[in-house]
N, C-alpha and C positions, 0 to 999 in steps of 0.2 A: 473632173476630179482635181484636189490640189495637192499636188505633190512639188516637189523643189528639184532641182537640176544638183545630178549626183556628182558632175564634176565638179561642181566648186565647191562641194562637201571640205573638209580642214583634210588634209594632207594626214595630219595625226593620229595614230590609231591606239589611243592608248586601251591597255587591257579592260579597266574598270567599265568602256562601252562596249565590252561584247557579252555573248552569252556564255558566262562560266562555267555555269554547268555542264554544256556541251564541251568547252573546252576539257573540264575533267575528266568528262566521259570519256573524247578520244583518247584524253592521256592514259586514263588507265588502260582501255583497252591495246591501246600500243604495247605499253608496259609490258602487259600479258603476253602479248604477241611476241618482245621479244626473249620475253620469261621462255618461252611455249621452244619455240626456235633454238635455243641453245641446249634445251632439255630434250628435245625431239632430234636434234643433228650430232650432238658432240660424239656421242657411241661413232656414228657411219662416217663423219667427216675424219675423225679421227683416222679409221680405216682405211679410207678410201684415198684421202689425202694428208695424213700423216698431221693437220693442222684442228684440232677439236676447235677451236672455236671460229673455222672458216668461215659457219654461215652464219655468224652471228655477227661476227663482223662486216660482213657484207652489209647485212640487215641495218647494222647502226649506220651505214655512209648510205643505204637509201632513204633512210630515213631522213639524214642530215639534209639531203638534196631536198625529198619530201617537204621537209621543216622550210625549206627558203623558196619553193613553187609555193606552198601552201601560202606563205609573206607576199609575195609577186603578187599571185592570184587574189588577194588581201586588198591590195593596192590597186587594183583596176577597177573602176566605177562599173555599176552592171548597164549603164547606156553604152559603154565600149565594147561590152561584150554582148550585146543586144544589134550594136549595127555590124558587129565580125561575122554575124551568126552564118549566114552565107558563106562566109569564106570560109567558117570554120569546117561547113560538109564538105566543100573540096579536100579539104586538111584530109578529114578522115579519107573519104574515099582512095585520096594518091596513098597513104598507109595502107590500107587493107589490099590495093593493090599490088602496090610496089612487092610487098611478102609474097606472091603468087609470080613475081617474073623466075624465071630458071637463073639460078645463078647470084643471086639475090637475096631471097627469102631462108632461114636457114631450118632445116627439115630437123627436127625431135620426136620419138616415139610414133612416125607416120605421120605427124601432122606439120606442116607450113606456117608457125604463125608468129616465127620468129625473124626481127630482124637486125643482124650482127653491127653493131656497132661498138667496135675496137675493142674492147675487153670484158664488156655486157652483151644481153639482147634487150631486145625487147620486144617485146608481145605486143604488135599495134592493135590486138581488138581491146586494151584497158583504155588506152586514150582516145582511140575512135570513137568509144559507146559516150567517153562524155564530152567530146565534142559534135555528135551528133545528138545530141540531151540539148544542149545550147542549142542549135541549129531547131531543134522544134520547138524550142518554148521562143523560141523568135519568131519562128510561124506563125504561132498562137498570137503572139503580141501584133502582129501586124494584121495578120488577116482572120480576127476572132470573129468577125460579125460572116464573114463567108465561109466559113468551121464549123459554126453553128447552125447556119440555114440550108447549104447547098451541101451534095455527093461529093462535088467537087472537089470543095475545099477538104474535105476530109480525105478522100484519096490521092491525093497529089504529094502531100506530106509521106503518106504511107506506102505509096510506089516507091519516095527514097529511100524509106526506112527498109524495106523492100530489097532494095538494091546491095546495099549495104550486109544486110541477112544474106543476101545472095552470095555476097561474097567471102564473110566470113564461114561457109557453108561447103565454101568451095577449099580452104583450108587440111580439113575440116575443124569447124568449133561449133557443133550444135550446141554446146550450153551456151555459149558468149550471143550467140544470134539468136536464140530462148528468149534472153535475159534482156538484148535489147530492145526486141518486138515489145516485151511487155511492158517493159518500164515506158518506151516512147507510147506505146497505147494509154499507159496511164496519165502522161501528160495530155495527150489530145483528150481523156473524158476531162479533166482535171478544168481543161480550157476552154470546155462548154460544148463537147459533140454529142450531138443526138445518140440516144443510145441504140436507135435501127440501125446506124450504120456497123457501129459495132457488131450487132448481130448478123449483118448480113457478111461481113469480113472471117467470121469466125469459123465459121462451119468448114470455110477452102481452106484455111489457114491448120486448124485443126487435121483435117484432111489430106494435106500438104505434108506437113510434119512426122503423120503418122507413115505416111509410102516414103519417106523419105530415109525415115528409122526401120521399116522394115526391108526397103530395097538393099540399104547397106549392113552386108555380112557382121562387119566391125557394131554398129550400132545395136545390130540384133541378138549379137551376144550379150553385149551390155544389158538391153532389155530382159533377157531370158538369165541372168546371172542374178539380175537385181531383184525379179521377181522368185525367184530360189537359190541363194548363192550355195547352199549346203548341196546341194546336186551336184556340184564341182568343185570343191572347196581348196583344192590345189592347183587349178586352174584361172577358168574363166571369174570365178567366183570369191578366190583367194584375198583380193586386196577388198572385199566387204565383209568374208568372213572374220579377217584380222582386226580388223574395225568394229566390228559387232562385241570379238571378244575384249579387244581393252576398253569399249564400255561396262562391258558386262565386270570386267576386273575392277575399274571404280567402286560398286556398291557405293555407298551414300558417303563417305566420307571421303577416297579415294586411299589410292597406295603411298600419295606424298608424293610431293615434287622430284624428281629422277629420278622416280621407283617403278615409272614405266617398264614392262617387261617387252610388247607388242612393237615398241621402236630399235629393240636390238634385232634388228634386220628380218623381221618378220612381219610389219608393216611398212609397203611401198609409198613413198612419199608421206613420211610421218611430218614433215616438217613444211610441206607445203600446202597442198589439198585433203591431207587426211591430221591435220593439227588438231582439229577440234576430239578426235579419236584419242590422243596422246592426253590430252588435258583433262578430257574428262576419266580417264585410268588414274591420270595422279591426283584431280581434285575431287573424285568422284560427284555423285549427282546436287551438290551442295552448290559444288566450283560450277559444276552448269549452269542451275537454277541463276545464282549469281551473272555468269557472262549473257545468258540470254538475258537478264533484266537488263543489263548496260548494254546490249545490243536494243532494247526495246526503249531506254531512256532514250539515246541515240535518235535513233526515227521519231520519236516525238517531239525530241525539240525542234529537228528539223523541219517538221511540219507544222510546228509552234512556229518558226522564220517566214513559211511559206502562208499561213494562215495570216500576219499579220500583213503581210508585204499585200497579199488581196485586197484585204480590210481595206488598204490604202489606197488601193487602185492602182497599183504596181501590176502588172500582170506578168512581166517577160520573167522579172524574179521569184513573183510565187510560182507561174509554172515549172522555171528549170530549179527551183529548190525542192518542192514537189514530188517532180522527177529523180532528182540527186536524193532523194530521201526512201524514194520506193527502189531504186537501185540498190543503195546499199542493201537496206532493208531483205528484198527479194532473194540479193545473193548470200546474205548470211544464211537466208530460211534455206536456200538450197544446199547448200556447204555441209549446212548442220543436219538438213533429212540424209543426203547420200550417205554422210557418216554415220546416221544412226539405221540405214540402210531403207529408207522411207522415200529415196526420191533413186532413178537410175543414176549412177555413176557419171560426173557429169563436165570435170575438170577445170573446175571455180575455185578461187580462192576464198578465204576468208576472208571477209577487208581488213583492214588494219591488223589483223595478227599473221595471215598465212607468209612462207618466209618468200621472194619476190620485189624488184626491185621495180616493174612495171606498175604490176596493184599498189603496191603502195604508194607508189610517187604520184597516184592519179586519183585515188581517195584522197590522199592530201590536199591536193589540187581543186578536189569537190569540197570539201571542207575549209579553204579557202574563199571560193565565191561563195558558202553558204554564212560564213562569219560577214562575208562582204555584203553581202544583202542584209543579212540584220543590221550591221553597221548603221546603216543609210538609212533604215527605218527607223531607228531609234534616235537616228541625228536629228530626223525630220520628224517625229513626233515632240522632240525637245524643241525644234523652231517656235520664234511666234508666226503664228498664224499670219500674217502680215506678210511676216518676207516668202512665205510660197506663192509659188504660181502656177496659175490655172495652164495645163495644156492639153493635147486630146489624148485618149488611151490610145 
């Protein structure tokens, strides 16, 4: 296939070569996000710490960081991040670890998944999942013809993935190790796996998951809260009840921007994992319909990146764009059923809106290599044909 060597791509990134659209997508959705966040926190931060727009301010300086990974990640050819890809699942692994040594890791609401670096944490399963996204679409790139025809090659990738689930497991973070099993399963079908193996994977996997949610007490409430939260609704049930009702308080127009009632301390985590609950009370179902199109424009273009970079015979960038594209994707759909009480309670953020200095900085980051890949397709579409060169996939 002819493709051109992405390091000697022009250094320069002017805006006019990228995809705009997608740029305006995420902007607006940030926007919202931190529209969403200073509407959803200022009532409790004020309370809590005397400063109303604490966590808005937070939000604007991860953002800022956000904005200059997302530049960095811009600036690295995807043949650099194609030969890291190995190193990058050490990366992840020593994080998902390191959170689990005693003394180390910093404990929140029963769970291990933070880790204290000087005046933040941070959450190692947002950057794990996407540098273990790179690390399998570098699988795929290298070993696609043994993916395709042997067991093998298909489980080998997925005992890592595996392992990794294992660990974020041991946390616990069933949504984050959900989230990653599926999205890396959708790059290994993406990258040409037989569809038996998948079925034969499914059934323990399934099976796995389900004794896994019923062994654990904490888990099983979840389960039995989500499937009836009204049976305990000051309980177990409360943070899907409050949720339920400031949709229901939207009707179709909404109550208006800070006319939320359900975020003055009646909805838990208004501002992180239950945002989409607050938004849609003050935009009503209009403000929905609208974020879910710019959540669904979003994954299309993405996979418009990944569609073409194929076309090209690019493989390591159409699978981890692919991937980066059904990640996001998957986790908005999850975010937005727990809120609407259609998926268990599951402790995902929103991308780009929920408040969080971790997700955000590592969306960014994906949004980054996925400008980076169109970049390069579009430079190399513009080439003459002449100056590419032939090498093997």
């Amino acid at each position: 296939m002819t493709v051109g060597r992405s390091s000697r791509l022009a250094p320069a990134v002017p805006i006019e070569e990228m995809d705009r659209l997608l740029l305006l997508v995420v902007a607006a959705i940030v926007g919202l996000g931190l529209l969403m966040v200073v509407s959803a926190s200022i009532t409790a931060a004020d309370r809590e710490l005397g400063q109303p727009f604490f966590y808005l301010t937070r939000q604007i300086i991860y953002l800022g960081i956000g904005i200059g990974v997302a530049l960095g990640c811009l600036l690295v050819p995807m043949d650099v991040w194609e030969r890291s890809s190995p190193i990058m699942l050490i990366v992840a692994y020593l994080l998902l670890a390191a959170v689990l040594i005693p003394g180390v890791g910093r404990e929140v609401n029963g769970s291990t998944r933070w880790l204290p670096l000087g005046p933040v944490n941070l959450q190692v399963s947002e950057p794990a999942r996407l540098l273990i996204l790179v690390f399998v679409a570098g699988y795929v790139a290298r070993r696609s013809e043994e993916l395709a025809t042997t067991a093998s090659g298909f489980f080998k990738p997925v005992s890592l993935v595996l392992l990794a689930c294992l660990l974020l497991l041991m946390e616990p973070d069933f949504g984050a190790a959900t989230v990653l099993m599926a999205t890396a399963m959708a790059v290994l079908f993406a990258g040409g796996v037989r569809l038996k193996y998948f079925l034969l994977l499914a059934v323990p996997m399934a099976a796995g998951l389900a004794a896994l949610a019923l062994m654990s007490p904490y888990r099983l409430r979840r389960l039995t809260a989500f499937l009836d939260p009204w049976s305990d609704p000051y309980d177990s049930g409360f943070q899907l009840t409050q949720s339920l009702i400031a949709i229901g308080r939207g009707e179709v127009g909404g109550v208006g921007l800070g006319g939320s009632v359900q975020k003055l301390f009646y909805l838990p985590e208004a501002h992180t994992d239950f945002v989409f609950a607050v938004f849609a009370e003050e935009f009503g179902l209009l403000g929905v319909v609208i974020l879910v199109a710019l959540y669904g424009v979003l994954v299309w273009r993405i996979m418009s990146v990944s569609s073409r970079c194929a076309g090209a015979g690019a493989l390591f960038p159409a699978c981890l764009t692919f991937g980066l594209g059904a990640w996001l994707g998957a986790q908005a759909i999850v975010n937005i059923g727990v809120n609407m009480g259609l998926l268990p309670t599951k402790g995902l953020t929103l991308p780009l809106m929920s408040f969080g200095g971790s997700s955000l900085i590592t969306c960014c980051a994906a949004i980054g290599i996925i400008l980076r890949a169109d970049l390069e397709q579009r430079r190399l579409a513009n080439r003459p044909k002449g100056r590419a060169r032939r090498v093997r996939a």
